[in-house]
BALO-215659 format. One record per residue (C-alpha): residue number from 1; y, z, x. Coordinates in Angstrom, 2 decimals, decimal comma, always signed. Layout:
residues N
+-----+---------+---------+---------+
! seq !       v !       w !       u !
+-----+---------+---------+---------+
! NUM !       Y !       Z !       X !
...
+-----+---------+---------+---------+
***
This chain:
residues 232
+-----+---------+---------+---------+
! seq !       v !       w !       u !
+-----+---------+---------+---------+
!   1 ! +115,96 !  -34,85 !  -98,49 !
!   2 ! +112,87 !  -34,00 !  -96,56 !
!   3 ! +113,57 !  -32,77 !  -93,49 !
!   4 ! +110,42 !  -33,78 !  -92,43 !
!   5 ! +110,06 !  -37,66 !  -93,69 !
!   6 ! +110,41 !  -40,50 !  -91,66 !
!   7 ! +111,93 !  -44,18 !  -92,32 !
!   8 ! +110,20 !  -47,24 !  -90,49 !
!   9 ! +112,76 !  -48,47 !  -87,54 !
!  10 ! +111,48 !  -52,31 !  -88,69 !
!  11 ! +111,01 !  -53,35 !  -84,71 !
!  12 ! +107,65 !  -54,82 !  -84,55 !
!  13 ! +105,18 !  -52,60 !  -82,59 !
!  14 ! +107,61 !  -49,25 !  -82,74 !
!  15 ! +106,59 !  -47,48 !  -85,58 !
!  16 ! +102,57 !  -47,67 !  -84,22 !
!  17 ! +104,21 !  -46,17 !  -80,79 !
!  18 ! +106,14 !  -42,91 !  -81,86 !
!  19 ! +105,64 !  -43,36 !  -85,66 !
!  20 ! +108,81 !  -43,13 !  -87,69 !
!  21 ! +112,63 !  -42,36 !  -87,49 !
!  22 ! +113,28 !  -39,05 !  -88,70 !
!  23 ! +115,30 !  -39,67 !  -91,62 !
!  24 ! +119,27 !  -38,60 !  -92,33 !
!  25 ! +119,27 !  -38,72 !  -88,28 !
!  26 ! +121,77 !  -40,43 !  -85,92 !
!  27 ! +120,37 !  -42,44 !  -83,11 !
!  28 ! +122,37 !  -44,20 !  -80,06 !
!  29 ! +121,22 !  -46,93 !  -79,05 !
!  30 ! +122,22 !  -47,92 !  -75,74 !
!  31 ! +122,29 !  -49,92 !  -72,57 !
!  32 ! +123,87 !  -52,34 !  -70,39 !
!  33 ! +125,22 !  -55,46 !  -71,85 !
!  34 ! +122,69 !  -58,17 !  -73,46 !
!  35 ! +119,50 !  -56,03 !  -73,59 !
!  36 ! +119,13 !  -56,41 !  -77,35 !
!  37 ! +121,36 !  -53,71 !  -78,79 !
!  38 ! +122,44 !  -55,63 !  -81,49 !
!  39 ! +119,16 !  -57,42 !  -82,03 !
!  40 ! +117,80 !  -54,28 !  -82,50 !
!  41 ! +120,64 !  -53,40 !  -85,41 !
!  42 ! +119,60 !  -56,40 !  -86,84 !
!  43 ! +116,15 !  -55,59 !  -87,28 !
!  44 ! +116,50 !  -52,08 !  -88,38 !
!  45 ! +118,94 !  -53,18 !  -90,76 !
!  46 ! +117,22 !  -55,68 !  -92,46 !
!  47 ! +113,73 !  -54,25 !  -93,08 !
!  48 ! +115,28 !  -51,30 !  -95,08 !
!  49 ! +117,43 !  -54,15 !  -97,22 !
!  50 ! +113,33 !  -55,64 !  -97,43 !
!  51 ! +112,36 !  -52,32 !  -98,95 !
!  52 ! +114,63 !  -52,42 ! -101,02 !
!  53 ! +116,88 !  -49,95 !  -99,56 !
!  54 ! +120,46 !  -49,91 !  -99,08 !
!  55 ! +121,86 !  -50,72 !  -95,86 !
!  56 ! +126,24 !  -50,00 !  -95,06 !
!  57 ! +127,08 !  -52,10 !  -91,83 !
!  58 ! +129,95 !  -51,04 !  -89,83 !
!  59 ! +130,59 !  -55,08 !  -88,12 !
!  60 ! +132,92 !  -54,10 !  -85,29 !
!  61 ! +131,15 !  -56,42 !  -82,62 !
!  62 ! +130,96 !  -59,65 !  -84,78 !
!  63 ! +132,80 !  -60,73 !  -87,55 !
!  64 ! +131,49 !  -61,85 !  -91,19 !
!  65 ! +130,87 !  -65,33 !  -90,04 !
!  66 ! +129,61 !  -64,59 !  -86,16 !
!  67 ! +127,06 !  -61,94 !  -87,16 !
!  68 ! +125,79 !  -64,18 !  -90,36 !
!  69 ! +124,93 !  -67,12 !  -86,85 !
!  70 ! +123,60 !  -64,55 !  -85,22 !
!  71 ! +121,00 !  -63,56 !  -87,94 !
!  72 ! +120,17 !  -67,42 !  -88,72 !
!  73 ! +119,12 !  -67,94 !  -84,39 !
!  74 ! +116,09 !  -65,78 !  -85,52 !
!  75 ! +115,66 !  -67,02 !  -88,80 !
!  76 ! +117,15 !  -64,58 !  -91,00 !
!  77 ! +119,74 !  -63,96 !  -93,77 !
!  78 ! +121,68 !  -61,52 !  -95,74 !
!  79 ! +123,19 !  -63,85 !  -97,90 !
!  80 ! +121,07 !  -62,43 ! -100,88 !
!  81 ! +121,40 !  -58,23 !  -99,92 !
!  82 ! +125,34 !  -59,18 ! -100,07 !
!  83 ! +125,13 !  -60,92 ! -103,53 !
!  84 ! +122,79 !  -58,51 ! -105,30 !
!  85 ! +125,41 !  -55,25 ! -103,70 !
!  86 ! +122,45 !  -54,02 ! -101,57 !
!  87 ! +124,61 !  -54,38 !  -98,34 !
!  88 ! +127,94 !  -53,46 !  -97,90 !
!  89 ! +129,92 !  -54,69 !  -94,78 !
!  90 ! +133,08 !  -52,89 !  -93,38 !
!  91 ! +134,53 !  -55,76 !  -91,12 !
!  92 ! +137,11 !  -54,68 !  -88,75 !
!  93 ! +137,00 !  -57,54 !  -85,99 !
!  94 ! +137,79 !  -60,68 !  -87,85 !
!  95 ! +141,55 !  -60,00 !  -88,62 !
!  96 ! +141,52 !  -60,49 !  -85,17 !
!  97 ! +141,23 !  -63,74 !  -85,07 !
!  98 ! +143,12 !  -64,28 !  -88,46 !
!  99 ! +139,93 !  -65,26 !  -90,41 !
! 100 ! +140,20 !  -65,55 !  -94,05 !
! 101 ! +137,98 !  -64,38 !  -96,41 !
! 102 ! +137,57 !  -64,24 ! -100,79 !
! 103 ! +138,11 !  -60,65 ! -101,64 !
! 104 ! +134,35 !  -59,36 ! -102,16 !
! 105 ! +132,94 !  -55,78 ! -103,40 !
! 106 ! +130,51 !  -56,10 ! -100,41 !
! 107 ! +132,52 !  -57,56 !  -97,52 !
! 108 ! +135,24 !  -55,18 !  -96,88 !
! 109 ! +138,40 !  -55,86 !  -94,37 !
! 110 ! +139,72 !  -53,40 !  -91,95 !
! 111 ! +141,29 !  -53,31 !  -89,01 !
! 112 ! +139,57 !  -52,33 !  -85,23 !
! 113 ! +143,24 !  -51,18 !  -84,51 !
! 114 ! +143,61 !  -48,81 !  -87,60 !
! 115 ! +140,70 !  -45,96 !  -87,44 !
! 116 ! +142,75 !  -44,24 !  -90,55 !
! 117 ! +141,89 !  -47,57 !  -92,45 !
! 118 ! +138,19 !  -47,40 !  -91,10 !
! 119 ! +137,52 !  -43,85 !  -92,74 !
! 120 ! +139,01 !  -44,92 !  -96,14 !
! 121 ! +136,90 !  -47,88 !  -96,24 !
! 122 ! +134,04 !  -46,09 !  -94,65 !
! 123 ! +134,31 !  -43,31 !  -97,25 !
! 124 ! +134,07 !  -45,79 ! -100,34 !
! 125 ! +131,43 !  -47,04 !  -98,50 !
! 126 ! +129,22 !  -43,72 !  -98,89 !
! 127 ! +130,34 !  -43,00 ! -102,11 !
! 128 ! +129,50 !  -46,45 ! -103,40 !
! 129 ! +125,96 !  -46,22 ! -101,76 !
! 130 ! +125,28 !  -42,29 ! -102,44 !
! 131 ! +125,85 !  -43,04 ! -106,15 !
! 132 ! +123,15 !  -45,81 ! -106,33 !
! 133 ! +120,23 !  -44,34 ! -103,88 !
! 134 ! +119,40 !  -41,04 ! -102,68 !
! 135 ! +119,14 !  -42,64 !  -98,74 !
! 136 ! +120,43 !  -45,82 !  -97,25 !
! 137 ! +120,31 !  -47,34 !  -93,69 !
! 138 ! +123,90 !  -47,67 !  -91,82 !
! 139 ! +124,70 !  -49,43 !  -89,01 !
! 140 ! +128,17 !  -49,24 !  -86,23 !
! 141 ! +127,78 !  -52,00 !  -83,63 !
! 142 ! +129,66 !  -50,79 !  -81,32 !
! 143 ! +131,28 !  -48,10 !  -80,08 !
! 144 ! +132,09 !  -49,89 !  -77,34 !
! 145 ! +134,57 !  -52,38 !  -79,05 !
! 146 ! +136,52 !  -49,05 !  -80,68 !
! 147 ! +136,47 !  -47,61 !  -77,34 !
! 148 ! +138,52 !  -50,72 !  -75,94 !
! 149 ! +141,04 !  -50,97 !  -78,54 !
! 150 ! +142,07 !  -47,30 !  -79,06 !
! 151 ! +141,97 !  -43,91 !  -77,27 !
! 152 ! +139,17 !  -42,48 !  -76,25 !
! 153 ! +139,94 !  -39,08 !  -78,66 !
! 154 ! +140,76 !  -41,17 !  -81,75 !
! 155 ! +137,25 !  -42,74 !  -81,37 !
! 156 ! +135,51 !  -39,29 !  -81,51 !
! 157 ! +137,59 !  -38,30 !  -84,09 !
! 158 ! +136,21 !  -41,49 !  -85,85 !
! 159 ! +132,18 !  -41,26 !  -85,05 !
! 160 ! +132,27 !  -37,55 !  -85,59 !
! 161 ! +133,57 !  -38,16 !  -89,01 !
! 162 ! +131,47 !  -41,07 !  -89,67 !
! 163 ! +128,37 !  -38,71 !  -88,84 !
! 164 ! +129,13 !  -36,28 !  -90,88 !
! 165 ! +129,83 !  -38,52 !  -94,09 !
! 166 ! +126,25 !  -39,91 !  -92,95 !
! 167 ! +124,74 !  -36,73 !  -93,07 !
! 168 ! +126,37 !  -35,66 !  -96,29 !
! 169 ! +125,11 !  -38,92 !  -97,91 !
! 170 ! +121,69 !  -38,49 !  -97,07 !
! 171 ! +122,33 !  -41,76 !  -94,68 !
! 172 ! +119,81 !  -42,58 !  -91,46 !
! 173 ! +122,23 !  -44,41 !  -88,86 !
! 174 ! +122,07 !  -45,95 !  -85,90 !
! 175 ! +125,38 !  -46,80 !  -83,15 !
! 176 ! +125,20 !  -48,98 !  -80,56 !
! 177 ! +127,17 !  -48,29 !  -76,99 !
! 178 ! +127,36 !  -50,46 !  -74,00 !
! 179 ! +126,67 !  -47,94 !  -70,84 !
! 180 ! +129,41 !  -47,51 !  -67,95 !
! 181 ! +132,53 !  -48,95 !  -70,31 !
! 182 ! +134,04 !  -45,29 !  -70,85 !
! 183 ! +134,58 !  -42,43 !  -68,70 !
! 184 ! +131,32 !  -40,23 !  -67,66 !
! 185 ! +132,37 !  -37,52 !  -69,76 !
! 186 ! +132,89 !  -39,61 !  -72,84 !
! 187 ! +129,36 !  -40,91 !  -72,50 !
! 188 ! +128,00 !  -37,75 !  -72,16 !
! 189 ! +130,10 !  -36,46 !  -75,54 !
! 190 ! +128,65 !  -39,64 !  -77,40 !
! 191 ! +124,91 !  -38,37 !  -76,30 !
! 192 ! +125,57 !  -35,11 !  -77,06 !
! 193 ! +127,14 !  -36,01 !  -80,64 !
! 194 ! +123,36 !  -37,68 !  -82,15 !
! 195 ! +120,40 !  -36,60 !  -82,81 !
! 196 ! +118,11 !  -39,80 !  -80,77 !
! 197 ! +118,70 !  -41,31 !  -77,66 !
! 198 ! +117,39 !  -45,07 !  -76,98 !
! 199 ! +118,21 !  -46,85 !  -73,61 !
! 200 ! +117,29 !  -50,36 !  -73,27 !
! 201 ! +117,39 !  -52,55 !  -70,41 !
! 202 ! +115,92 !  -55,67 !  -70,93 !
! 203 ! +112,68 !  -54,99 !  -70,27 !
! 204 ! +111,82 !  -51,54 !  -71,29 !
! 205 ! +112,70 !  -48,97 !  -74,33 !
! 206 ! +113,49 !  -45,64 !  -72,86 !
! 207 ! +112,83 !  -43,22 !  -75,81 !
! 208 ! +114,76 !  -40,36 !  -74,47 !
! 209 ! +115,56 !  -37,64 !  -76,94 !
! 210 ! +113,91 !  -38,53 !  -80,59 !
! 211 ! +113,66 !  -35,44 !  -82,61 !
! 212 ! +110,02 !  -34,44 !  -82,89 !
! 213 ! +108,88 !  -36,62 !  -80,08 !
! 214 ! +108,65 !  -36,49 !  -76,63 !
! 215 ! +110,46 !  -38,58 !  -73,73 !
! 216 ! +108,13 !  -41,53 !  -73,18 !
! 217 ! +109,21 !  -45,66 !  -72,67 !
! 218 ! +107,31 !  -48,98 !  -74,18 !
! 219 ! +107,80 !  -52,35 !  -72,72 !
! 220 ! +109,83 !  -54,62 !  -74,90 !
! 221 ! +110,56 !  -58,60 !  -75,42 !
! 222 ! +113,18 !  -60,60 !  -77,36 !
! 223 ! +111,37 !  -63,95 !  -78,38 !
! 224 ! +112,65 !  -66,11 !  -81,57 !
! 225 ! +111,20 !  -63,26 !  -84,40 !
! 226 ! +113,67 !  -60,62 !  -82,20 !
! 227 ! +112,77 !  -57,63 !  -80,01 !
! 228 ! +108,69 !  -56,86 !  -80,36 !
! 229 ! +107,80 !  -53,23 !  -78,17 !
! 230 ! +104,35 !  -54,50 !  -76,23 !
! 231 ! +101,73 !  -52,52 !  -75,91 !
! 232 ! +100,89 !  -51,05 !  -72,33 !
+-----+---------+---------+---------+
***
C-alpha cells in the first residue's frame, strides 16, 4: 500500500474540495441525528462497488431489507454488488425484529447483542475480501446503536479490533457516531481512536482532522441524488 495514495470519498463536489481520502485510513463521521451520516455511507460505499472495488458493510443501523429502501429513495441499488460477491454485509440488527432471511455468502447474520459473534463474522469478512483485492471500502453505521445495546468497554474492545483488522487488510473505513449519546470521555476515546474527523450538521461539513489536510468546512445539501458539498 502507498502510504501516500488516495481513494475518491464518491460525495459529489468533495474530492475537488480537499482531494482524496487517504487510503487504509479510518474516518468518523459524525454529528447530531439526521444530518446525513448514513447518506454519506451510502455514497462512499457505493462509488468504490462502481469502481469496481470491494466494499464490507457492517449494517448495524438498518437491517438487510431497511437499508436496501433506503438506497432505492435516491435511486440506487446493491442488488447486483451482492450477487456478483463484490459486497459483503454483516447484519446484526434484523434478528431483532425476527426477520428471516435465505442463507447467503454475502449477507451475513449476527447479533447487535453478541460483539464475540461480530469479530468472527467480521474476521471472515477481511479474509474473504483481502484474498480477492489488495484494498476494499468498509463501512460500520453506527457506533451509536452498539453503544446502546452493550457496555461502553465491550464497544471499544470491538472498534479497536475492527480497526486494526482494517488496517491489516489494507481496508479504507469509515464509522458513523451520533454526537452527545455516550459519555464525554467515550466520545473523546472514539476521536482519538481514527485517523479523520468529519462533523456534519445539516448544513455544513466540518473537516476537522483529515490526515494531510488542514481544518477547513464546505457547505453541504441532501437533495434526491444524496448529499452534494456546494461550493462557497
Amino acid at each position: 500500500m502507498n502510504p501516500n495514495r488516495t481513494i475518491e470519498w464518491g460525495i459529489p463536489g468533495l474530492d475537488e474540495v480537499i482531494g482524496g481520502l487517504p487510503e487504509n485510513t479510518v474516518t468518523l463521521v459524525y454529528g447530531p441525528p439526521k444530518v446525513g451520516k448514513s447518506i454519506f455511507c451510502y455514497q462512499f460505499a457505493l462509488h468504490g462497488l462502481d469502481m469496481e472495488e470491494q466494499c464490507l458493510y457492517l449494517a448495524v443501523d438498518y437491517g438487510l431489507h431497511q437499508l436496501k429502501q433506503n438506497l432505492l429513495n435516491f435511486d440506487w441499488s446493491m442488488d447486483k454488488y451482492l450477487e456478483n460477491k463484490q459486497m459483503y454485509i454483516i447484519d446484526v440488527i434484523s434478528s431483532l425484529s425476527g426477520a428471516k432471511f435465505p442463507h447467503s455468502s454475502t449477507h451475513i447474520l449476527s447479533s447487535v447483542h453478541d460483539p464475540t459473534d461480530m469479530m468472527i463474522k467480521l474476521g471472515m469478512g477481511t479474509k474473504s475480501l483481502f484474498h480477492n483485492s489488495s484494498g476494499f471500502r468498509s463501512v460500520l453505521d453506527s457506533l451509536t446503536t452498539l453503544l446502546a445495546f452493550n457496555r461502553d468497554k465491550i464497544v471499544l474492545r470491538l472498534i479497536n479490533a475492527y480497526i486494526r483488522r482494517m488496517k491489516e487488510a489494507s481496508g479504507t473505513s469509515i464509522l458513523t457516531y451520533t454526537e452527545g449519546v455516550s459519555d464525554p470521555k467515550i466520545e473523546n476515546i472514539l476521536k482519538s481512536s481514527v485517523d479523520n474527523l468529519i462533523f456534519l450538521d445539516g448544513k455544513t461539513l466540518y473537516l476537522e482532522a483529515v490526515i494531510g489536510e488542514d481544518q477547513f468546512e464546505v457547505p453541504y445539501e441532501i437533495n434526491e441524488k444524496g448529499i452534494i458539498v456546494k461550493k462557497n
